[in-house]
C-alpha positions in Angstrom: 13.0 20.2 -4.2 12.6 23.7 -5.1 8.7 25.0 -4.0 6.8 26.2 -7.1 3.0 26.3 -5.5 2.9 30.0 -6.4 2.8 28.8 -10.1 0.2 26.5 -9.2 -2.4 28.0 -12.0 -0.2 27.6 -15.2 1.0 24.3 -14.5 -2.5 23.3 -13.9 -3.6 24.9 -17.1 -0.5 22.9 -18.6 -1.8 19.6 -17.2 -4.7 19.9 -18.0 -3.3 20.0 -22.3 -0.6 17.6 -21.6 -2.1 14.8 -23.7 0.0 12.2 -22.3 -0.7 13.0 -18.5 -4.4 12.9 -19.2 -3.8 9.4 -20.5 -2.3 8.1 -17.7 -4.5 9.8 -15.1 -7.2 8.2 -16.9 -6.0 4.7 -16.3 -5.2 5.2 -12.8 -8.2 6.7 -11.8 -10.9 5.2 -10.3 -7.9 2.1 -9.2 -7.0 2.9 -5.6 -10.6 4.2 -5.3 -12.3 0.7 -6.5 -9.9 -1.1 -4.2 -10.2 0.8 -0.8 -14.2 0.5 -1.1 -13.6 -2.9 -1.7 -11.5 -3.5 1.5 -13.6 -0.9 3.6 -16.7 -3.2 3.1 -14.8 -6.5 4.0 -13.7 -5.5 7.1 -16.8 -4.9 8.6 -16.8 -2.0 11.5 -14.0 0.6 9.6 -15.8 3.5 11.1 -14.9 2.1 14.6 -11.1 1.4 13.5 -10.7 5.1 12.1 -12.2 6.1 15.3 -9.5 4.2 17.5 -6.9 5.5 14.5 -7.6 9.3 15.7 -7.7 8.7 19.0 -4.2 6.8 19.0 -2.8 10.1 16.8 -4.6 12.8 19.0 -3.2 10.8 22.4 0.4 11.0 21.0 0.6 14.2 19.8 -0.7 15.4 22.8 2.4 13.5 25.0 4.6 13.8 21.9 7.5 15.3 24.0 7.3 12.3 26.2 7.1 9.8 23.5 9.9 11.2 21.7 12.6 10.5 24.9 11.1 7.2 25.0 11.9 6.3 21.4 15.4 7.4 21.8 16.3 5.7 24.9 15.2 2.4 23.6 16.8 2.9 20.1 20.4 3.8 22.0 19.7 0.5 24.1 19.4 -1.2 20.9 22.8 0.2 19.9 21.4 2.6 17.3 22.2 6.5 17.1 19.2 9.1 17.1 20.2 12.7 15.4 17.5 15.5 15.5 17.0 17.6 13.2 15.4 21.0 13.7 14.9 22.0 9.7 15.8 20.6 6.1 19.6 22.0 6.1 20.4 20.6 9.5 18.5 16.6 8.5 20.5 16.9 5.3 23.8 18.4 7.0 23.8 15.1 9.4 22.6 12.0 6.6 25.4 13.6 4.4 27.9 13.8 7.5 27.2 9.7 8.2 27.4 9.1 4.8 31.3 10.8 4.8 32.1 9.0 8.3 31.2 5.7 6.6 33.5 6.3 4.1 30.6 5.7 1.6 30.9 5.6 -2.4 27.1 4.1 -3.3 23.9 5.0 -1.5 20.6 2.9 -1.7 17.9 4.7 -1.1 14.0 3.3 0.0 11.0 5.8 -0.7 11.1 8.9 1.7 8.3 11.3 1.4 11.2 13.4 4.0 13.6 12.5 2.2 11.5 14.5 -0.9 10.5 17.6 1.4 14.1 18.0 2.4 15.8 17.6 -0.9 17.9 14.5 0.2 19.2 13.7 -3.4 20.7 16.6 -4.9 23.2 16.7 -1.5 23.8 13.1 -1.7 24.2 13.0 -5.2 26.8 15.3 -5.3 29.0 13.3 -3.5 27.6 9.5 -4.0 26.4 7.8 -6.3 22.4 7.6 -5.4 19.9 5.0 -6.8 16.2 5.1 -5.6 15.2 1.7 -4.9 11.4 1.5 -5.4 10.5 1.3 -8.5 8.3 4.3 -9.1 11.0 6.9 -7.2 13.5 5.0 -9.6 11.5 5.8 -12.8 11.2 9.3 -12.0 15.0 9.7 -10.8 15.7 8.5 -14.3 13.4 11.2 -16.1 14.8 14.0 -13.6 11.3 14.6 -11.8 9.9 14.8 -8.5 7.0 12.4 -7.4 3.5 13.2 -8.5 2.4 11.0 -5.7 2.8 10.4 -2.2 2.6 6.1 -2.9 2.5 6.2 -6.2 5.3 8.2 -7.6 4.8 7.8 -11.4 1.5 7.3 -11.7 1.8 9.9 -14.5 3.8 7.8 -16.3 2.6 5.8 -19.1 4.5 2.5 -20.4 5.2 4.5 -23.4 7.6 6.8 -21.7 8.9 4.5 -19.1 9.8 2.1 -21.9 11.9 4.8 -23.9 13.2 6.0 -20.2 14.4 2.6 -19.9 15.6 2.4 -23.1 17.8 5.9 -23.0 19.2 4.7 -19.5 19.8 0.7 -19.7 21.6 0.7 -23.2 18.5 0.1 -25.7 17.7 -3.8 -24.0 13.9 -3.1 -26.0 14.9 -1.7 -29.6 12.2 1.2 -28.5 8.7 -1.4 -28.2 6.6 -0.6 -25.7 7.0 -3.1 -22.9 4.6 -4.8 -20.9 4.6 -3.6 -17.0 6.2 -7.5 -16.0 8.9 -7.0 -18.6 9.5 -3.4 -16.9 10.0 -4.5 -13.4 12.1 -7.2 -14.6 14.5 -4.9 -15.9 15.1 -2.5 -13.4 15.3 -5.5 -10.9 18.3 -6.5 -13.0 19.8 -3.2 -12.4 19.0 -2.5 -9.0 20.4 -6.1 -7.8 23.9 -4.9 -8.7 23.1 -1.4 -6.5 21.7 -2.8 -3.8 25.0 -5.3 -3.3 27.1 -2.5 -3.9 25.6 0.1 -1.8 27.7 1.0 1.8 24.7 2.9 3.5 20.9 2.7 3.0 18.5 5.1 3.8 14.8 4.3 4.2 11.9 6.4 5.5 9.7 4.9 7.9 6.0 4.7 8.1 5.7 4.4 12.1 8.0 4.5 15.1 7.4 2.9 18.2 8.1 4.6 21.2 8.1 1.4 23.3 10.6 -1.0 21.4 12.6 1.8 19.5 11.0 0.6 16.2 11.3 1.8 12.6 8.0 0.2 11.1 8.3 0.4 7.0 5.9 -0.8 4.6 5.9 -1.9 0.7 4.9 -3.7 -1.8 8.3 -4.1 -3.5 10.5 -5.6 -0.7 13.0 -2.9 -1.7 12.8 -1.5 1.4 14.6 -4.6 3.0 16.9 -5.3 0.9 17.7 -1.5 1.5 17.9 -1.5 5.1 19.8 -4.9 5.4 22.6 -5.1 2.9 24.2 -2.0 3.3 27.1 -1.8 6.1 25.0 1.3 7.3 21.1 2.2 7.4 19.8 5.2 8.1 16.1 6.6 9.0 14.1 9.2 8.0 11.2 10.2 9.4 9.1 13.3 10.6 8.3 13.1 14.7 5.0 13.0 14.0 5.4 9.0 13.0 5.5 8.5 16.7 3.4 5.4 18.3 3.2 4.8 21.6 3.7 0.7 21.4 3.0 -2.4 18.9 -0.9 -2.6 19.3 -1.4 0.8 18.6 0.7 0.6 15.6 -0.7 -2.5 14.5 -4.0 -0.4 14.2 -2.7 2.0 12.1 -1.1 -0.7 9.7 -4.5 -2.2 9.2 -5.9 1.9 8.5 -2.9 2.9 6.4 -3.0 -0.6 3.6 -6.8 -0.5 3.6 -6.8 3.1 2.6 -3.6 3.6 0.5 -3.4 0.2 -1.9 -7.2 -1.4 -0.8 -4.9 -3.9 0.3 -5.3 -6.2 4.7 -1.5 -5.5 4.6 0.9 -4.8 2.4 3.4 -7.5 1.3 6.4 -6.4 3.4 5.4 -4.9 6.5 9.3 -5.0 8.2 10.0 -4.0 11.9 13.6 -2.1 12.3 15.1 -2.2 15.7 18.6 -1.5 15.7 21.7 -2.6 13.9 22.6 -6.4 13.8 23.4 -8.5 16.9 25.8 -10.9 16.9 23.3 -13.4 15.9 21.9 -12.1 13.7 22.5 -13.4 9.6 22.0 -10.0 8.0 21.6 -6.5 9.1 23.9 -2.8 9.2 26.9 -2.5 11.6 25.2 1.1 12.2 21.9 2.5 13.0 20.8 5.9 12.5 17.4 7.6 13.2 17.2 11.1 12.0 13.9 12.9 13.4 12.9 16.2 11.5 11.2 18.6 12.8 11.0 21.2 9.9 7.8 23.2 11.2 6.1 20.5 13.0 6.7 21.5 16.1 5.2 24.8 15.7 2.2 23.2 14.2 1.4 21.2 17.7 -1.6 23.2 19.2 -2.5 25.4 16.4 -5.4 25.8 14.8 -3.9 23.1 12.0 -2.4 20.7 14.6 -5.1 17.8 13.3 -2.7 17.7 9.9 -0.1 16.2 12.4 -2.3 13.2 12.5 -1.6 12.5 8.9 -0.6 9.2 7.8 0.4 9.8 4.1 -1.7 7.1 3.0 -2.8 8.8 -0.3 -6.6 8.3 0.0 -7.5 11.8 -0.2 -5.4 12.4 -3.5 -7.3 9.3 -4.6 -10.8 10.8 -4.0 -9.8 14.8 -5.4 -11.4 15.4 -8.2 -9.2 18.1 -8.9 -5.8 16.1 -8.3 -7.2 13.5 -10.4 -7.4 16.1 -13.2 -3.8 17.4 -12.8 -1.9 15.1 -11.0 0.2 16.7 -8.4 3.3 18.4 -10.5 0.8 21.2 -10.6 0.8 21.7 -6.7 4.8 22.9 -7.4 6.2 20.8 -4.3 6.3 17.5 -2.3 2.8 17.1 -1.2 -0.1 17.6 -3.8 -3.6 17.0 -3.5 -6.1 18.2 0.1 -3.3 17.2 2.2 -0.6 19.1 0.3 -3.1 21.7 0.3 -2.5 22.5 3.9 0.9 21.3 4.6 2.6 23.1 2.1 1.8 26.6 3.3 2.9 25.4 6.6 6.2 24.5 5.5 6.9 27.2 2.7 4.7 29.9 4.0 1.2 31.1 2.6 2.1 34.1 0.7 4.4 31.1 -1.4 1.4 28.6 -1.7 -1.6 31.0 -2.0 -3.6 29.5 -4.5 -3.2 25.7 -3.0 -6.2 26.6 -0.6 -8.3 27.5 -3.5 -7.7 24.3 -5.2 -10.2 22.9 -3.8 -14.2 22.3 -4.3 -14.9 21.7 -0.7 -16.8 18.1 -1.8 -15.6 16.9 1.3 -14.2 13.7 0.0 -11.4 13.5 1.2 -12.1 14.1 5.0 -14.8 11.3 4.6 -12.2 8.6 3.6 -9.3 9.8 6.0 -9.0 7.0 7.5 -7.6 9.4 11.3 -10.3 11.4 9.9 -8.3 15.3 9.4 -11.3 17.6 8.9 -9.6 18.8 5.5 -12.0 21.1 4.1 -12.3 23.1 7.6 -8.5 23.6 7.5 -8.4 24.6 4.0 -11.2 26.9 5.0 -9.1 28.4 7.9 -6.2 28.7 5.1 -8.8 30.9 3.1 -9.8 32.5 6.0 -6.4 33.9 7.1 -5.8 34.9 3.3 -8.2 37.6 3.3 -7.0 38.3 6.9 -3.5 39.2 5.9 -4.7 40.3 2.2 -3.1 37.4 0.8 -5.1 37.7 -2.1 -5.8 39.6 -5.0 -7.8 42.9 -5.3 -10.8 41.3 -7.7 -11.5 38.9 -5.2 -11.6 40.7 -2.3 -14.0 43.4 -3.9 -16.1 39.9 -5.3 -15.9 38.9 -1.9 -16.9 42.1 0.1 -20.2 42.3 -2.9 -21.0 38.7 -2.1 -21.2 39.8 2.1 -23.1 42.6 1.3 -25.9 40.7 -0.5 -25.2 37.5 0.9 -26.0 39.8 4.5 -29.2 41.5 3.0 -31.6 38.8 2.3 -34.5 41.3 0.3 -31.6 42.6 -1.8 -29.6 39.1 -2.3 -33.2 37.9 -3.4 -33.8 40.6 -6.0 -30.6 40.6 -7.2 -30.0 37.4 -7.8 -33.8 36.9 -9.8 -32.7 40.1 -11.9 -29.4 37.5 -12.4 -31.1 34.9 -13.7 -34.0 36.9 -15.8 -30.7 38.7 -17.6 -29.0 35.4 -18.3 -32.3 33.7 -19.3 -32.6 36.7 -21.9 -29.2 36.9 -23.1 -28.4 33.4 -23.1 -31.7 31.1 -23.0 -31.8 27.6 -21.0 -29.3 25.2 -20.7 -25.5 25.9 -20.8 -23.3 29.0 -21.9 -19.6 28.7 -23.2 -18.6 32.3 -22.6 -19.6 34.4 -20.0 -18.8 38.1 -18.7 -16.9 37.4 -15.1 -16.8 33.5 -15.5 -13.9 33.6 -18.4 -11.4 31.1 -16.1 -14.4 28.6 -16.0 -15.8 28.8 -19.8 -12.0 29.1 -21.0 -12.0 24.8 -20.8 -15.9 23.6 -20.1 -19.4 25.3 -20.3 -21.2 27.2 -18.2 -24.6 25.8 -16.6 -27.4 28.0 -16.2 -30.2 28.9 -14.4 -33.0 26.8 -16.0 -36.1 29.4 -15.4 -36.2 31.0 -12.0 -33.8 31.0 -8.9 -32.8 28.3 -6.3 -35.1 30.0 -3.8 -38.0 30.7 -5.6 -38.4 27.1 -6.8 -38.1 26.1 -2.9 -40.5 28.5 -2.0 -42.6 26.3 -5.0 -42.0 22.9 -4.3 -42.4 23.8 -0.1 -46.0 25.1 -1.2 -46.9 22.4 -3.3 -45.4 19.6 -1.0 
């Protein structure tokens, strides 16, 4: 997929007026959020779960080299192949290579949030026929889009244009009524049976790998992902390095951090351990076994000041909790990661001059680093992307003059104090109490809501009042 963060401003502004998106952000919203509280407070202790959670990522990154060797002896012992891959060209070059050596026609494909950030389909597709397998990666191959969530893929889908997706692509089957979400899933199950028996390789992502066994650990709600990985003559892997686990417990951990944060869910209902191709006595399973481990920036990420993003789990919960994804949804953000987290990864991976509003799409609420369940301090590395903007004059000349006035008084305490009550006496005069919708300097905010404003005297005055009186 083609990066357009640096458009990130009209495509919010075009979100924002798409009526349709606004209706189905609507009826998502508030969903995961409901659920994960809901699962947090049944469990009892989370705090001391995402405290084990960060200290299992921190340990592994740190020994990551080390980890890495281990994972790949055991997966050859198990008879499996492990390719690395040191960018998106090279992980694409090698699943597209495999694909040829296997003589393939038909490729199944499970959800791959690398697969998205290496632009998988285009090269397969124009050589195989490709068919996502879960269903919300299938709906949005069909309508030619990327995913506007990291487990949710169309959640900016209503039933209304999934319906007359289905309709355009499966022959008509609903005469153009809108169909209820059971008689949906029915109907692309019918379709995907007949892929998924005819597919020659599969390729699944893979939410952990364990560095003691050689494991692939994959997770859904679909079962997709099984029938992906075992009906096809060959399976293939695709997963970052940074999904490394040192062994089962500590993996077993992370399942219980990742359901509980992403879906609200103890586990989800497949949770399916890969370890190598079939054995002789095995009823099911690939003749082959491929893990392909990208790299694609990672690497150069370990030890920086934005190493903590490594610890990532992709479990969503920070999209959940934005208010601003949950205005947009996360086309806006232009490529594979929206929301905080795709805030700071995507300047890592398509560089900062590319993604240089992204940083600034932000309130700083600090929601989303107080439900990340390996706890990434989010706002502070969203800060430090800010930071090395106006350190390499990533921004434009307006704000960096606002900014060098806002030091100046922000520095100089008598004259920030008179400025800012000459500030609000002006806008008291001009304006009176309450809430402007245009104001000189604040057009971007009053172009779509009002402005509040001061209601009589400044901040610091009326502390200075209540202090006295307290």
């Amino acid at each position: 997929m083609d990066s357009r963060a640096h458009l990130f401003r009209q495509q919010a502004s075009a979100a924002l007026r798409d009526v349709e998106l606004q209706q189905a952000l609507h009826k998502a919203r508030g969903g995961f959020v409901d659920k994960r509280a809901a699962a947090v407070r049944e469990f009892g202790d989370f705090e001391a779960l995402r405290e084990r959670g960060q200290q299992i990522k921190q340990h592994t990154l740190r020994h990551l080299d080390s980890y890495l060797e281990r994972f790949e002896a055991e997966v050859q012992g198990q008879g499996g192949q492990v390719h690395w891959a040191e960018d998106a060209d090279s992980a694409r070059d090698i699943i597209v290579d495999i694909c040829r050596r296997a003589g393939a026609r038909s490729v199944i494909k499970g959800k791959t949030m690398a697969g998205e950030e290496i632009g998988l389909n285009p090269a397969l597709e124009a050589e195989f026929e490709t068919v996502e397998s879960d269903l919300g990666e299938y709906i949005i191959q069909l309508a030619k889009e990327p995913p506007s969530h990291i487990i949710a893929p169309a959640v900016h889908k209503t039933r209304a244009q999934i319906t007359r997706l289905f309709d355009t692509h499966h022959g008509g089957q609903g005469q153009g009524e809108i169909r209820e979400a059971p008689a949906l899933v029915a109907e692309a199950r019918r379709v995907l049976r007949e892929k998924f028996l005819a597919a020659d390789v599969g390729i699944t992502g893979a939410n952990f790998l364990v560095a003691e066994t050689g494991s692939a650990v994959l997770v859904t709600n679909e079962g997709n992902g099984d029938l992906s990985l075992t009906l096809p003559r060959v399976h293939i892997v695709l997963a970052g390095i940074e999904k490394l686990v040192p062994n089962l417990d500590d993996c077993a951990t992370l399942l219980r951090l990742l359901s509980r944060s992403a879906t609200g869910q103890e586990l989800t209902a497949y949770t399916t351990f890969v370890t190598g191709a079939r054995r002789p006595q095995d009823p099911d399973g690939p003749e082959e076994y491929h893990v392909v481990l990208l790299d694609n920036g990672r690497s150069t990420m370990l030890g920086n000041e934005f190493h903590d993003m490594l610890r990532c789990i992709r479990c969503g919960a920070c999209l959940n909790h934005c208010p601003v994804y949950s205005a947009i949804g996360g086309h806006a953000y232009g490529w594979v990661y929206p929301g905080p987290m795709g805030a700071v990864l995507t300047p890592q991976f398509v560089g900062l001059d590319e993604a240089r509003d992204l940083p600034n799409a932000c309130t700083l609420n600090g929601r989303c680093q107080s439900v990340c369940p390996v706890r990434i301090p989010l706002p502070e590395l969203l800060r430090k992307l800010r930071e090395r903007q106006f350190t390499q004059r990533i921004v434009d000349p307006k704000t960096r003059w606002g900014l060098h006035l806002w030091r100046y008084l922000a520095t100089r305490p008598r004259l920030y104090r008179r400025a800012t009550r000459l500030a609000v006496r002006f806008l008291n005069r001009i304006h009176g109490r309450g809430s402007a919708r245009r104001l000189p300097l604040a057009g971007a905010w009053s172009a779509s809501r009002d402005f509040p404003l001061p209601q009589g005297d400044t901040f610091q005055a009326r502390w200075r009042k209540e202090r006295k009186h307290g």
